[in-house]
MIVEX-446901 format. One record per residue (C-alpha): x, y, z. Coordinates in Angstrom, 2 decimals. Layout:
BEGIN
<node><X>X</X><Y>Y</Y><Z>Z</Z></node>
...
This chain:
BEGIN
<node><X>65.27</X><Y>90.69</Y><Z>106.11</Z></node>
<node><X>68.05</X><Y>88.34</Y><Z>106.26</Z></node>
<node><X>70.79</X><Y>91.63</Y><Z>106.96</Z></node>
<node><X>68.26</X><Y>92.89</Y><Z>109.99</Z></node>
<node><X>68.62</X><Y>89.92</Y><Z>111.54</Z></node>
<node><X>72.29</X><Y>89.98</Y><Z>110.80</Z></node>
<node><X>72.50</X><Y>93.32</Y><Z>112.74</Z></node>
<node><X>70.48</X><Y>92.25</Y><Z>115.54</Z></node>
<node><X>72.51</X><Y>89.01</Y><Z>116.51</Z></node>
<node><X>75.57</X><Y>91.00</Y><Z>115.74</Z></node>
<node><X>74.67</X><Y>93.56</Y><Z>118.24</Z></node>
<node><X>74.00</X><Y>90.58</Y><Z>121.12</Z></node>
<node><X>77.54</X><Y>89.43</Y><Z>120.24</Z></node>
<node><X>78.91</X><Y>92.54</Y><Z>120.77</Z></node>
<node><X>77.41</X><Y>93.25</Y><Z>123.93</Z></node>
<node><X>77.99</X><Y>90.15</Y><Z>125.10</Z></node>
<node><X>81.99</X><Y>90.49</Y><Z>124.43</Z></node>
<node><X>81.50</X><Y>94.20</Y><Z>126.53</Z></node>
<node><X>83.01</X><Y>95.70</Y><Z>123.50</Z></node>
<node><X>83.11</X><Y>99.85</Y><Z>123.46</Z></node>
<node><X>83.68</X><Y>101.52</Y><Z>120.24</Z></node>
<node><X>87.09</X><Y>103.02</Y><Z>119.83</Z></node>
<node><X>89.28</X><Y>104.26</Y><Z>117.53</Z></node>
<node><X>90.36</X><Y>101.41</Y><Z>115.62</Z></node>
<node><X>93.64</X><Y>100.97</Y><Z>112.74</Z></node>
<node><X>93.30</X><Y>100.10</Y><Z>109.46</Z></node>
<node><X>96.63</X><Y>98.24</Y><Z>108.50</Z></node>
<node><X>96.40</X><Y>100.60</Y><Z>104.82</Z></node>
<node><X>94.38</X><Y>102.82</Y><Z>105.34</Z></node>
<node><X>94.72</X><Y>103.87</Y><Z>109.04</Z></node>
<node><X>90.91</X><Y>104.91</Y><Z>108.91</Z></node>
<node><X>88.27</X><Y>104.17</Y><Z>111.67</Z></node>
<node><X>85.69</X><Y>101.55</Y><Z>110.35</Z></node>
<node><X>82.04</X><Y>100.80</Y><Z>112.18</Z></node>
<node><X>81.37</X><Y>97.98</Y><Z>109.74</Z></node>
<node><X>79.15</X><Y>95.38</Y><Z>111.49</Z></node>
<node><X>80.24</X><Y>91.84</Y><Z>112.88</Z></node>
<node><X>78.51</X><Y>88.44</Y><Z>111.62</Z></node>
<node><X>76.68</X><Y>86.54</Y><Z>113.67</Z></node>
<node><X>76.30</X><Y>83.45</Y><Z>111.72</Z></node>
<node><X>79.33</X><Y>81.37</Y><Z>112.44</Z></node>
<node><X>81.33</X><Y>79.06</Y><Z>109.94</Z></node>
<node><X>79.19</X><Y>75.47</Y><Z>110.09</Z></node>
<node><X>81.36</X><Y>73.61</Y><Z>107.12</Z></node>
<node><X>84.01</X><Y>72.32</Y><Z>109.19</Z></node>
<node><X>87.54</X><Y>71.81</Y><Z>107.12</Z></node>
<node><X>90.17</X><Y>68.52</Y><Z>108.41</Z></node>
<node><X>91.66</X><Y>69.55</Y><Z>111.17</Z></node>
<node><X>95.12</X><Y>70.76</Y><Z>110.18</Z></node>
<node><X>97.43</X><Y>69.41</Y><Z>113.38</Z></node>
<node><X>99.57</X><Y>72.45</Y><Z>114.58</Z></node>
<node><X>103.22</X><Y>72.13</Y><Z>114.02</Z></node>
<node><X>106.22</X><Y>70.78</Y><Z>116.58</Z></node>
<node><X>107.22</X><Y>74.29</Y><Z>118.07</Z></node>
<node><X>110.70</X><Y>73.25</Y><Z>117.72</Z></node>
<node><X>109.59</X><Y>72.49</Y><Z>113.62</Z></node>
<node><X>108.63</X><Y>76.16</Y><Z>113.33</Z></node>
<node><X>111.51</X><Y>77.42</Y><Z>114.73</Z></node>
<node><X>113.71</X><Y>75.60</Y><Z>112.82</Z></node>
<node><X>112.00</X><Y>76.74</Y><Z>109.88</Z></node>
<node><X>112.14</X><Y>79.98</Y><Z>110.95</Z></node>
<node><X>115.84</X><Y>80.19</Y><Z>111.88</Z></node>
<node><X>116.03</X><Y>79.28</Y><Z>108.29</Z></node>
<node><X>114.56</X><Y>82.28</Y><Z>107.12</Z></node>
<node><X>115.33</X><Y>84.81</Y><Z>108.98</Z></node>
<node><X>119.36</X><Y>83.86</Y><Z>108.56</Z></node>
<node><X>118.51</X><Y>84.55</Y><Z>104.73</Z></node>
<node><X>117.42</X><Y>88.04</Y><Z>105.33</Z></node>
<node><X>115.00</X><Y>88.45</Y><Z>102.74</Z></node>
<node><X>111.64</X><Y>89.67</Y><Z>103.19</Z></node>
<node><X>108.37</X><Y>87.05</Y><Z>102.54</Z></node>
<node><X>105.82</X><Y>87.49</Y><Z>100.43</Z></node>
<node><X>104.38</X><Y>83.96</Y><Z>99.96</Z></node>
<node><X>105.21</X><Y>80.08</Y><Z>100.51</Z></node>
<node><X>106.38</X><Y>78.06</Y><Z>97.79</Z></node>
<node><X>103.26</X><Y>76.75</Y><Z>96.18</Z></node>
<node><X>104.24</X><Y>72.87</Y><Z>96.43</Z></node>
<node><X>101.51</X><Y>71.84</Y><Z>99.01</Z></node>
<node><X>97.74</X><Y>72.39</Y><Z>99.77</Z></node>
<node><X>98.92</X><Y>75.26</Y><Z>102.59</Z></node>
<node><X>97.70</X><Y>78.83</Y><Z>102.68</Z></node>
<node><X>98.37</X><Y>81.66</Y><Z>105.12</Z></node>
<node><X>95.62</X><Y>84.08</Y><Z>106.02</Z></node>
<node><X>97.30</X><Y>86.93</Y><Z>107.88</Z></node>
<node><X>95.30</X><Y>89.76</Y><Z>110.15</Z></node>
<node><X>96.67</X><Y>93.07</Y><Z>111.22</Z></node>
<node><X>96.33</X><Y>96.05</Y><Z>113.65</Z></node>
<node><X>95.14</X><Y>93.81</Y><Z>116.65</Z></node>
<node><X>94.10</X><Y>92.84</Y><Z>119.26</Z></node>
<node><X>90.68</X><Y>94.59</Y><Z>119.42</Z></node>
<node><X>87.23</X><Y>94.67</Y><Z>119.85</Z></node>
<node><X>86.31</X><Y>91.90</Y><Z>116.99</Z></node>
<node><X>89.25</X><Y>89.88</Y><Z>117.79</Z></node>
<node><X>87.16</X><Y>87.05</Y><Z>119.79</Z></node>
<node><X>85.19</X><Y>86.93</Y><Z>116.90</Z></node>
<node><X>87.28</X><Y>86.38</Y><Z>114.54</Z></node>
<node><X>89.10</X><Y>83.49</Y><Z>116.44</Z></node>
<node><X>85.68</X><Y>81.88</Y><Z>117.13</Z></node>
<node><X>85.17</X><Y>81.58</Y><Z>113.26</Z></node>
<node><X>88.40</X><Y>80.50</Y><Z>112.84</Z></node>
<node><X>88.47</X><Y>77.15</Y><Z>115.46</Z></node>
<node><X>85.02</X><Y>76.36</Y><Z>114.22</Z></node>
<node><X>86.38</X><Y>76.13</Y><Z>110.87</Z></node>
<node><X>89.63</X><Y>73.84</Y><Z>112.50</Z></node>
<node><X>91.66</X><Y>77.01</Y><Z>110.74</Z></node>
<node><X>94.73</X><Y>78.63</Y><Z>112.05</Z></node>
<node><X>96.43</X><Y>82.06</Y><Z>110.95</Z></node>
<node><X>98.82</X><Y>84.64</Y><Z>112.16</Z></node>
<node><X>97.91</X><Y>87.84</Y><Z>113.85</Z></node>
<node><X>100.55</X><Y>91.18</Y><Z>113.68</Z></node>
<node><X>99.56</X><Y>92.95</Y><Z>116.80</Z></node>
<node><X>100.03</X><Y>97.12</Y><Z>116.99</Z></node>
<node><X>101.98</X><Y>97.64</Y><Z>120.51</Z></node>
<node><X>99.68</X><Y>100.28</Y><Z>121.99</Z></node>
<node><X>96.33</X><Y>98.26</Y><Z>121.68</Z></node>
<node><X>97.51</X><Y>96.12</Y><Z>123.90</Z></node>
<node><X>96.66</X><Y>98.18</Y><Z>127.22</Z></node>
<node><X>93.13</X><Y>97.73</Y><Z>126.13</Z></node>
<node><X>93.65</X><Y>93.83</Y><Z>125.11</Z></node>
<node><X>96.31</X><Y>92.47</Y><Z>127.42</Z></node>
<node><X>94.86</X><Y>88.84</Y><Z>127.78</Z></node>
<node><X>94.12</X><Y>88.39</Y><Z>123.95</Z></node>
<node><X>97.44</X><Y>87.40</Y><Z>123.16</Z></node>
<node><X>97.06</X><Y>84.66</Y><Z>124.94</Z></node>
<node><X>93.94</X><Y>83.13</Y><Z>123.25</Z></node>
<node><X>95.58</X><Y>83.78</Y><Z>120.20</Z></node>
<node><X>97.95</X><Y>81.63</Y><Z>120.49</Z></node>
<node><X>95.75</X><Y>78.65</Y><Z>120.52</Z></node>
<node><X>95.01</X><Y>79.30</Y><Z>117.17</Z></node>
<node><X>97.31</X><Y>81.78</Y><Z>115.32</Z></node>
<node><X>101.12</X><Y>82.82</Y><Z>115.54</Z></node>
<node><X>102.16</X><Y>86.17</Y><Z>116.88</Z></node>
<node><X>103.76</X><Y>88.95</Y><Z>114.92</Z></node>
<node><X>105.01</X><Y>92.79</Y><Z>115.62</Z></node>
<node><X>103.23</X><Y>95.49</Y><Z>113.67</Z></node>
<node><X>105.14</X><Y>98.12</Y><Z>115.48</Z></node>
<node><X>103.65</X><Y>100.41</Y><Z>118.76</Z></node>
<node><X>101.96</X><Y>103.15</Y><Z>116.99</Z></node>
<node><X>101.73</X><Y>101.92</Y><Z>113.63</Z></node>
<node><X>103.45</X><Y>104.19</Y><Z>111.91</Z></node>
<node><X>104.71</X><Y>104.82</Y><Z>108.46</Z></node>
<node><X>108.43</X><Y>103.77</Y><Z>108.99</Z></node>
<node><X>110.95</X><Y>104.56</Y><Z>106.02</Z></node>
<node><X>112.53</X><Y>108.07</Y><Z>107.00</Z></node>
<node><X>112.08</X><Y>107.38</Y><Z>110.73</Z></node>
<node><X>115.26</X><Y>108.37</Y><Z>113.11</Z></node>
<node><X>116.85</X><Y>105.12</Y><Z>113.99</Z></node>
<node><X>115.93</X><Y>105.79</Y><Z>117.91</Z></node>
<node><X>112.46</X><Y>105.68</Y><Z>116.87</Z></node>
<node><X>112.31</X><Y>103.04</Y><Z>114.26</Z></node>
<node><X>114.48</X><Y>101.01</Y><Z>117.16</Z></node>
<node><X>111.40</X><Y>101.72</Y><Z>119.21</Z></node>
<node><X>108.32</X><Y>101.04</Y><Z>117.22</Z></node>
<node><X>110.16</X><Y>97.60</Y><Z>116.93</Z></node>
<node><X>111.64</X><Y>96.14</Y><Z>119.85</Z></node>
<node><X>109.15</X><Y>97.81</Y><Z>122.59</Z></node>
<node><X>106.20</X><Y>96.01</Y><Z>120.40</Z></node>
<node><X>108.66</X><Y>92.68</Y><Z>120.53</Z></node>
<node><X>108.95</X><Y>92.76</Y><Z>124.21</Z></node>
<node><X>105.24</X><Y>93.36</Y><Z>125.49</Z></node>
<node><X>103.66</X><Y>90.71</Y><Z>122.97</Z></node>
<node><X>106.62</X><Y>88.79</Y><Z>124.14</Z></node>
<node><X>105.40</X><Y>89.50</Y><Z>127.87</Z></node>
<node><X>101.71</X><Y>89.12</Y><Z>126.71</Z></node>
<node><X>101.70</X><Y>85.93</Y><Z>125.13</Z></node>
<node><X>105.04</X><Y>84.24</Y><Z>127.08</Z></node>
<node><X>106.37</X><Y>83.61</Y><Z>123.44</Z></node>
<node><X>109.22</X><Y>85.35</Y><Z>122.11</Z></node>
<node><X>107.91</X><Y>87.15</Y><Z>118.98</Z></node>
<node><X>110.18</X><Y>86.44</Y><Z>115.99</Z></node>
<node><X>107.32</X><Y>87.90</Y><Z>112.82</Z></node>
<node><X>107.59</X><Y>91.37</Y><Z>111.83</Z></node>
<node><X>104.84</X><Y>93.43</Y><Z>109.14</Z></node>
<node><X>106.03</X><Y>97.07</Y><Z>108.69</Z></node>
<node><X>102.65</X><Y>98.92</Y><Z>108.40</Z></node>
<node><X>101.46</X><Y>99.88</Y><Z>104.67</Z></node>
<node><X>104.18</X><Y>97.54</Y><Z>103.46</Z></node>
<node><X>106.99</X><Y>100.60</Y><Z>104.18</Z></node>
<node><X>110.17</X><Y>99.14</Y><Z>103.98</Z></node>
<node><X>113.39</X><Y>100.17</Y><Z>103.33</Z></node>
<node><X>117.35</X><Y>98.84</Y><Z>103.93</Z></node>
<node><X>117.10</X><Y>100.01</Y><Z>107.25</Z></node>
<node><X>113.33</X><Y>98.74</Y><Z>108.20</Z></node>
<node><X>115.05</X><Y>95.16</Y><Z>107.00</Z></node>
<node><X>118.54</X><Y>96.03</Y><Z>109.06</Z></node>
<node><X>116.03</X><Y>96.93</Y><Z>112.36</Z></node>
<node><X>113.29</X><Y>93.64</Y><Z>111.79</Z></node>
<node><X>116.66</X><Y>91.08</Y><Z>110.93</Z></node>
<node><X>118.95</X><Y>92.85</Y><Z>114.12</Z></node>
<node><X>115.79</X><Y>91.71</Y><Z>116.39</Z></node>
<node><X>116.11</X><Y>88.16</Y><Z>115.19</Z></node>
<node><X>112.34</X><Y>89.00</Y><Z>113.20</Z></node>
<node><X>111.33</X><Y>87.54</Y><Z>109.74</Z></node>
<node><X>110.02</X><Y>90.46</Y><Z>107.71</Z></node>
<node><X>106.20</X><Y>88.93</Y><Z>106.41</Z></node>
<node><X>104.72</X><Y>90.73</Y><Z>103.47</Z></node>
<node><X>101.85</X><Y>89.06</Y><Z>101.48</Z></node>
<node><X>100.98</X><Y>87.79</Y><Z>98.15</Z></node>
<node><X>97.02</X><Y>88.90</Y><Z>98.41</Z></node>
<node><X>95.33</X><Y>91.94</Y><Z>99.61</Z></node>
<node><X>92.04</X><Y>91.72</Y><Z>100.40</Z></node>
<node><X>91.58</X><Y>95.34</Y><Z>100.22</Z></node>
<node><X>88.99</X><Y>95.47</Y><Z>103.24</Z></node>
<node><X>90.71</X><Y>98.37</Y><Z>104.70</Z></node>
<node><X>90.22</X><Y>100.37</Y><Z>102.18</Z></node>
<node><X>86.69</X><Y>99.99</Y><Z>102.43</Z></node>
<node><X>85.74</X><Y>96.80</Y><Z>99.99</Z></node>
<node><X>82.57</X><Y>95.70</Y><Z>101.24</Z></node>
<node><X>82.68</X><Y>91.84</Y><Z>102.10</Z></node>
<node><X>81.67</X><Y>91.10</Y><Z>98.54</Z></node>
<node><X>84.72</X><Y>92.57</Y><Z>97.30</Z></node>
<node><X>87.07</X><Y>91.18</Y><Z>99.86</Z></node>
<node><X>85.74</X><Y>87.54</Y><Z>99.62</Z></node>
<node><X>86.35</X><Y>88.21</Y><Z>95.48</Z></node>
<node><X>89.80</X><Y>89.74</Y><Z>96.04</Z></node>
<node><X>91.11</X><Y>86.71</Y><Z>97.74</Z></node>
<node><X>89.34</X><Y>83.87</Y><Z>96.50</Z></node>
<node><X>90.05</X><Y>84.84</Y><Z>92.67</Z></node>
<node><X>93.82</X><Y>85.25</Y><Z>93.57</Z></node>
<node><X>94.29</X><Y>82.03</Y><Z>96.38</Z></node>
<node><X>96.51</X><Y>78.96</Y><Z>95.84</Z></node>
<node><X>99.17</X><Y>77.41</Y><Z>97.97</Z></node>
<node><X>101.33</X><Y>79.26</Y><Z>99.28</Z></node>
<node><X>99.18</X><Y>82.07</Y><Z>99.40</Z></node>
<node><X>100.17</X><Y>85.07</Y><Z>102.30</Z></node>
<node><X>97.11</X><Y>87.02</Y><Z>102.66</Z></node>
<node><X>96.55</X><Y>90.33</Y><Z>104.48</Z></node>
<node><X>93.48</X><Y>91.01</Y><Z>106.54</Z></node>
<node><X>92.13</X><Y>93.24</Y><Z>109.01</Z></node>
<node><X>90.14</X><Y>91.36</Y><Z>112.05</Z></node>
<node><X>88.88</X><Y>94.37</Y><Z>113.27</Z></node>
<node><X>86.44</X><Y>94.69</Y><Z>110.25</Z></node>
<node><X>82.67</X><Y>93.74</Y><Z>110.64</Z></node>
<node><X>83.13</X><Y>93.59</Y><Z>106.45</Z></node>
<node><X>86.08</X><Y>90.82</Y><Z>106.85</Z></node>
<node><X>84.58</X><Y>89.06</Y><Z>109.34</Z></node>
<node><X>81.55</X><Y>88.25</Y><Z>107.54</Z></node>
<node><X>83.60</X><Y>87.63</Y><Z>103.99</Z></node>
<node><X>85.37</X><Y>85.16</Y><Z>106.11</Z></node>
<node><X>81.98</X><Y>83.43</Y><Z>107.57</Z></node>
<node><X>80.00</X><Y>83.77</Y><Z>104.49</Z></node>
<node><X>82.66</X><Y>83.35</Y><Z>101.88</Z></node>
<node><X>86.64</X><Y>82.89</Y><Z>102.41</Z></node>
<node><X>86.39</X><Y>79.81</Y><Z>105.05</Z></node>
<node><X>83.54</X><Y>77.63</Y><Z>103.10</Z></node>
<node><X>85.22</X><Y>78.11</Y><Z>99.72</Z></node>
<node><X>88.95</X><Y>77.43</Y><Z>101.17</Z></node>
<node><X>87.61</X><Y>74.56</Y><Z>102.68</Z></node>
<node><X>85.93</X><Y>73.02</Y><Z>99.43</Z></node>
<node><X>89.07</X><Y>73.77</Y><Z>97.50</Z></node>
<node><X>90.74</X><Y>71.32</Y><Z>99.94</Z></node>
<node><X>93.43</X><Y>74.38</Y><Z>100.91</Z></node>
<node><X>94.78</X><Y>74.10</Y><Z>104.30</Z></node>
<node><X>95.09</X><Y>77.77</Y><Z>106.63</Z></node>
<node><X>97.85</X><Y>77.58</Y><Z>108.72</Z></node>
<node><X>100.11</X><Y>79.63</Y><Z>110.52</Z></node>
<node><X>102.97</X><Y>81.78</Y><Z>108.78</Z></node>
<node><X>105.44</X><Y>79.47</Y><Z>110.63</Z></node>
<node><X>103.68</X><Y>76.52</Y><Z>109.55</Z></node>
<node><X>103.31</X><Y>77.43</Y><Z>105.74</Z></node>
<node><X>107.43</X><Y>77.86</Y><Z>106.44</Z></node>
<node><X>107.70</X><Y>74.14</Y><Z>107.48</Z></node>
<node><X>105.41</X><Y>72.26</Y><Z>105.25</Z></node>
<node><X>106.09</X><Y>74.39</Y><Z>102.27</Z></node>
<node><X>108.91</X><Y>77.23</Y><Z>102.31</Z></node>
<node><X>109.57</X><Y>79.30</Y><Z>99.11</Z></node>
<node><X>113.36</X><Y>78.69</Y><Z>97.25</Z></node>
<node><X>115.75</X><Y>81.67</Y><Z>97.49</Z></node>
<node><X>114.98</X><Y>82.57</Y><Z>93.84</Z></node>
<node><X>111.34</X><Y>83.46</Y><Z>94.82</Z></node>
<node><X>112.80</X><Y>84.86</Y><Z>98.42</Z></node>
<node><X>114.73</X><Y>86.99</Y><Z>95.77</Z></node>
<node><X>112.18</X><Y>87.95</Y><Z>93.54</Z></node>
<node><X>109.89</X><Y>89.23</Y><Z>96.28</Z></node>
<node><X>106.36</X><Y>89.62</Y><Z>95.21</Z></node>
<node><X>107.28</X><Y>88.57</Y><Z>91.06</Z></node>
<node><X>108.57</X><Y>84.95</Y><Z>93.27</Z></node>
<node><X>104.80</X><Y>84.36</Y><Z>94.41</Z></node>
């Protein structure tokens, strides 16, 4: 009984967004999903986390990216964790950024280039909440590329989020996790930190939002980076039903990627030791 009226409210949300189904990414995967969206939004509130000085991030950043190294998690010393959410903007984006400021959380979104014609104002809303990141234009699969294109997926992604949100974009996720020396060379030429994760929540490969609440919350602690799908009815309602309460009676904090940086930035041996550092 409880799922019917699940669906139903879901459904009013939708329509009340103007959402039309589409073909939508999967950051693994690259499958279409029609998972449903909760309705039920987050009640247990969490402290307010108070957004970092811009200039704070930055600096952090700078840090960072002058290392060259790719990130896969912070450095564990705080109460910070990162939830991370790819292949946006879309049609569940406004959802998931209403659960996230009722729960006082922030996060980072990695946007895909071409969704953006049908999304060009979402940027913007995000970045009350979240920082911005480049997931490339087409998401593509980029070790073996031509140089041209890999140039492209890259910096024409940079410049319209850039133009989108009036922020210069300085995060980079390669889709799948595909990297290579010259994916790093491209993302570190463009003045981008390369952002990997610690956590997978698996929910585009189809975990139902069971299985993605279980795959993060039996791996989280600070410093966690975790990767997420917004666009996923499934991960939407792990998040209302399971990931926020439970982060939030842990006493873990969700910040931004720029913010984890700041209050709690891994050592160069664990920048070094890449996903063994986290």
């Amino acid at each position: 009984m409880r799922d019917k009226r699940w669906a139903a409210a879901a459904a009013v949300l939708l329509a009340a967004l103007g959402i039309t189904a589409g073909l939508l990414y999967a950051g693994r995967s690259g499958q279409t999903t029609s998972a449903s969206t909760p309705a039920r939004v987050t009640t247990q509130r969490a402290r307010a986390h108070k957004p970092l000085r811009r200039a704070s991030a930055d600096t952090a950043l700078d840090r960072l990216i002058r290392v060259g190294l790719p990130l896969y998690c912070g450095g564990g010393r705080g109460r910070d964790v990162a939830l991370t959410f790819d292949d946006g903007p879309g049609p569940y984006t406004k959802i998931a950024l209403r659960l996230l400021r009722l729960a006082h959380a922030r996060a980072t979104f990695f946007l895909v280039g071409r969704n953006l014609a049908g999304w060009p104002d979402l940027p913007r809303h995000e970045l009350k909440l979240a920082a911005l990141g480049d997931h490339t234009w087409t998401h593509a699969f980029l070790v073996g590329l031509p140089a041209a294109r890999l140039d492209s997926e890259l910096a024409r992604t940079q410049a319209a989020i850039a133009r989108a949100a009036n922020r210069p974009v300085r995060l980079f996720r390669p889709p799948y996790g595909g990297r290579n020396a010259a994916v790093d060379a491209e993302a570190h030429a463009l003045g981008m930190l390369e952002v990997l994760w610690s956590i997978d929540s698996r929910d585009s490969e189809g975990a139902n939002y069971l299985q993605i609440a279980r795959n993060v919350l039996s791996a989280i602690r600070p410093g966690s980076i975790v990767l997420m799908h917004e666009n996923r009815g499934q991960t939407l309602r792990a998040l209302d039903y399971h990931i926020l309460p439970a982060l939030h009676r842990r006493g873990l904090k969700l910040v931004s990627v720029p913010e984890l940086l700041a209050h709690d930035p891994p050592t160069r041996a664990q920048l070094r030791a890449g996903p063994a550092g986290c």
